[in-house]
VOGU-3710 file (C-alpha; in Angstrom, 3 decimals, decimal comma):
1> xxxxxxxxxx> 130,415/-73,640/62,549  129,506/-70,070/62,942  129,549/-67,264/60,098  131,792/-65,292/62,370  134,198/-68,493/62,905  135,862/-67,721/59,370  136,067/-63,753/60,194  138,932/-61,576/60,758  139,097/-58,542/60,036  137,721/-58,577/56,650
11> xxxxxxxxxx> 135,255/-61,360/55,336  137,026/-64,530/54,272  135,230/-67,441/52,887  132,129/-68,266/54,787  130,842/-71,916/55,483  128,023/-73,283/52,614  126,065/-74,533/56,112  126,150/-70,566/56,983  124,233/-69,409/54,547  126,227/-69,465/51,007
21> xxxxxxxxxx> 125,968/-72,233/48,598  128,189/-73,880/46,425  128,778/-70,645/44,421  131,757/-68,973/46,723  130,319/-65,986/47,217  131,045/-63,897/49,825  129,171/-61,832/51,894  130,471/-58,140/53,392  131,703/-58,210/57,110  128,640/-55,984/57,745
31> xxxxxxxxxx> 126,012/-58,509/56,290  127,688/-61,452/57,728  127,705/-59,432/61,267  124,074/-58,325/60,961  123,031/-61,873/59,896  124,970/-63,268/63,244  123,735/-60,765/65,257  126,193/-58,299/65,601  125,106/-55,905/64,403  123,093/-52,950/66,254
41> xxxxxxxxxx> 120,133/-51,793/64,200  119,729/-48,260/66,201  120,165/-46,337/62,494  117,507/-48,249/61,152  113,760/-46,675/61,215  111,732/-48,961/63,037  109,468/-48,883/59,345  112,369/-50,023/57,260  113,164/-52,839/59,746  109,698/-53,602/59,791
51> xxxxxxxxxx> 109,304/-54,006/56,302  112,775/-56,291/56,201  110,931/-58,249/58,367  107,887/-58,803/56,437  109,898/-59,283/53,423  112,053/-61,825/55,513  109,064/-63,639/56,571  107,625/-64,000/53,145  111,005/-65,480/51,973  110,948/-67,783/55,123
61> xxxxxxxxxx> 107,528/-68,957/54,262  108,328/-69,839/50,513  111,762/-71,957/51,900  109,174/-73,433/54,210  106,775/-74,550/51,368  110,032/-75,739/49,255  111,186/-78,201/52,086  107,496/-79,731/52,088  107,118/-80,161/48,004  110,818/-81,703/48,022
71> xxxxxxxxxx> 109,306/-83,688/51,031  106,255/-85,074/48,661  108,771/-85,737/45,667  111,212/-87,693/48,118  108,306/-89,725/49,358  106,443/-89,958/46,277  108,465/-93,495/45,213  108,748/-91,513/41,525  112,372/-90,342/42,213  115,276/-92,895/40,925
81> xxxxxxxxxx> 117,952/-93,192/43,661  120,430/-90,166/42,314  117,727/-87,997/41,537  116,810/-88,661/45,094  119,771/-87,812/46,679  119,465/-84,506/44,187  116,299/-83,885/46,046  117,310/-84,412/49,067  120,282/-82,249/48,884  118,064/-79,335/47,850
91> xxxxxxxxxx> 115,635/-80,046/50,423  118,796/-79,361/52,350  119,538/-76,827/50,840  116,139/-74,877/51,304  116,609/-76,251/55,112  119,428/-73,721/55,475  117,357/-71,024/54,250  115,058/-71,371/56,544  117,213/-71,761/59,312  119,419/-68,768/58,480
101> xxxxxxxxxx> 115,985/-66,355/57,803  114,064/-67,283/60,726  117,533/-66,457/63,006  117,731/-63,434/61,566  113,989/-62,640/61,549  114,334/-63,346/65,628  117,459/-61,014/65,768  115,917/-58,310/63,716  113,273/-58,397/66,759  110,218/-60,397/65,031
111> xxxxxxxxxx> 108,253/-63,630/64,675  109,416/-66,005/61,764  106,541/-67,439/60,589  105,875/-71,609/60,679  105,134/-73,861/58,213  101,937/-74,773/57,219  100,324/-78,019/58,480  99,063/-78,621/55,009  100,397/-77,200/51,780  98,078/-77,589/47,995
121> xxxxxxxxxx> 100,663/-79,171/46,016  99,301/-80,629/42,244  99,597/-84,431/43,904  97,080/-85,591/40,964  99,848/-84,377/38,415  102,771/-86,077/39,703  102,998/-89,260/37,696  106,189/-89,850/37,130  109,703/-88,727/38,070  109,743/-86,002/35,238
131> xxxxxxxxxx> 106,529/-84,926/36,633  108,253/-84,561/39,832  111,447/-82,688/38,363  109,397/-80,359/36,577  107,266/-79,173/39,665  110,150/-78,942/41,638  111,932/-76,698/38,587  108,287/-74,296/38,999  108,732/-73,888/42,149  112,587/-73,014/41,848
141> xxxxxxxxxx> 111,752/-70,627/39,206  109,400/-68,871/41,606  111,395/-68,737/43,906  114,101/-66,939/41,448  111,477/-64,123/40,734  110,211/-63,771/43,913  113,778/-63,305/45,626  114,940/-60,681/42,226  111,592/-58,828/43,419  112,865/-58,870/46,728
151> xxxxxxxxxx> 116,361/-57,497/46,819  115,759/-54,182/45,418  113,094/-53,496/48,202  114,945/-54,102/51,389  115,626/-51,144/53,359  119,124/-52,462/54,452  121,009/-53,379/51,427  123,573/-56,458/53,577  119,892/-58,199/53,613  119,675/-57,622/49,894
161> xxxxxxxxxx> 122,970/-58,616/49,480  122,405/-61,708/51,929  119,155/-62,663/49,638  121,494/-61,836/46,166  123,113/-65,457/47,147  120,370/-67,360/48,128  118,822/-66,186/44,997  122,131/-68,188/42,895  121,366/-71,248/44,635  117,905/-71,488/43,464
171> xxxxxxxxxx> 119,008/-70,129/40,267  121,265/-72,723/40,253  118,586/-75,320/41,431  116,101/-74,173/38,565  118,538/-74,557/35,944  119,652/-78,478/37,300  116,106/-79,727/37,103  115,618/-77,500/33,889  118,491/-79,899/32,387  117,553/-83,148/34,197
181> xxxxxxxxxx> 114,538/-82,943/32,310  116,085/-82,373/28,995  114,996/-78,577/28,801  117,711/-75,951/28,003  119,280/-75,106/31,397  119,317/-71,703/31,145  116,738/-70,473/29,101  117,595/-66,841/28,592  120,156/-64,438/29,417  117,683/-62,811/31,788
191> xx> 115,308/-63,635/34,801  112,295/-62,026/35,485
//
């Protein structure tokens, strides 16, 4: 199902497989038509797409290296069956990312970047399934930062907005594995 599928007129709820999670939010018609393609970037300076670009690429390669750590925990033989699953819908989750960033990478007029054939995950650390959870919460944490540093610096603000809800779903993410773990979810009323 395509973003534009749920479209009219005005933006109406889009698909969790097109780029949203769980949350509901909704993305502008503009954002959802530059995402999809449909949008002309002619007003754009060809520096300010670059840049989007780079900063896309960046965010593609740390969905990348999320895919293979939730990879490692999945095969690791730590993870009890419906922390598994967990896992594995995250994994999914990250998938969708990807997918969505490298399309629009491509229809912004660049490269998206490929994974890495190897990644340097702490292997020697991961002892046990709590082990696992709390790596996985790390790297969901980083990836909360890095997209908050990210949003403020695109040149075309439906991107930022666009990166606004993948940054909930690994806010969301952290704060799971925070609790599955027995931490506080939500450790303060800010992220930084």
């Amino acid at each position: 199902m395509t973003m534009l599928k749920m479209l009219g007129d005005s933006a109406k709820a889009i698909p969790r497989r097109a780029f949203i999670s769980q949350s509901g939010l909704l993305l502008s018609g503009a954002a959802v038509a530059l995402l999809t393609g449909q949008d002309a970037l002619a007003a754009k300076s060809a520096d300010g797409v670059e840049s989007d670009l780079r900063i896309l690429n960046t965010a593609l390669g740390a969905e990348l290296e999320a895919i293979a750590a939730y990879q490692v925990g999945a095969e690791s033989g730590l993870l009890q069956k419906p922390v598994l699953d967990l896992a594995l819908t995250f994994q999914g989750h990250h998938k969708e990312h990807a997918d969505l960033l490298g399309s629009t990478i491509m229809k912004l007029g660049g490269k998206p970047v490929t994974a890495r054939s190897k990644y340097s995950f702490p292997l020697e650390t991961l002892k046990t399934q709590v082990d696992v959870l709390r790596f996985a919460a790390g790297l969901e944490k980083g990836a909360v930062s890095a997209y908050l540093g990210a949003i403020p610096v695109f040149g075309n603000r439906d991107l930022a907005k666009a990166a606004g809800s993948i940054l909930g779903d690994e806010a969301m993410h952290w704060a799971i594995l925070r609790n599955a773990v027995g931490d506080v979810p939500v450790p303060g009323a800010f992220v930084s």
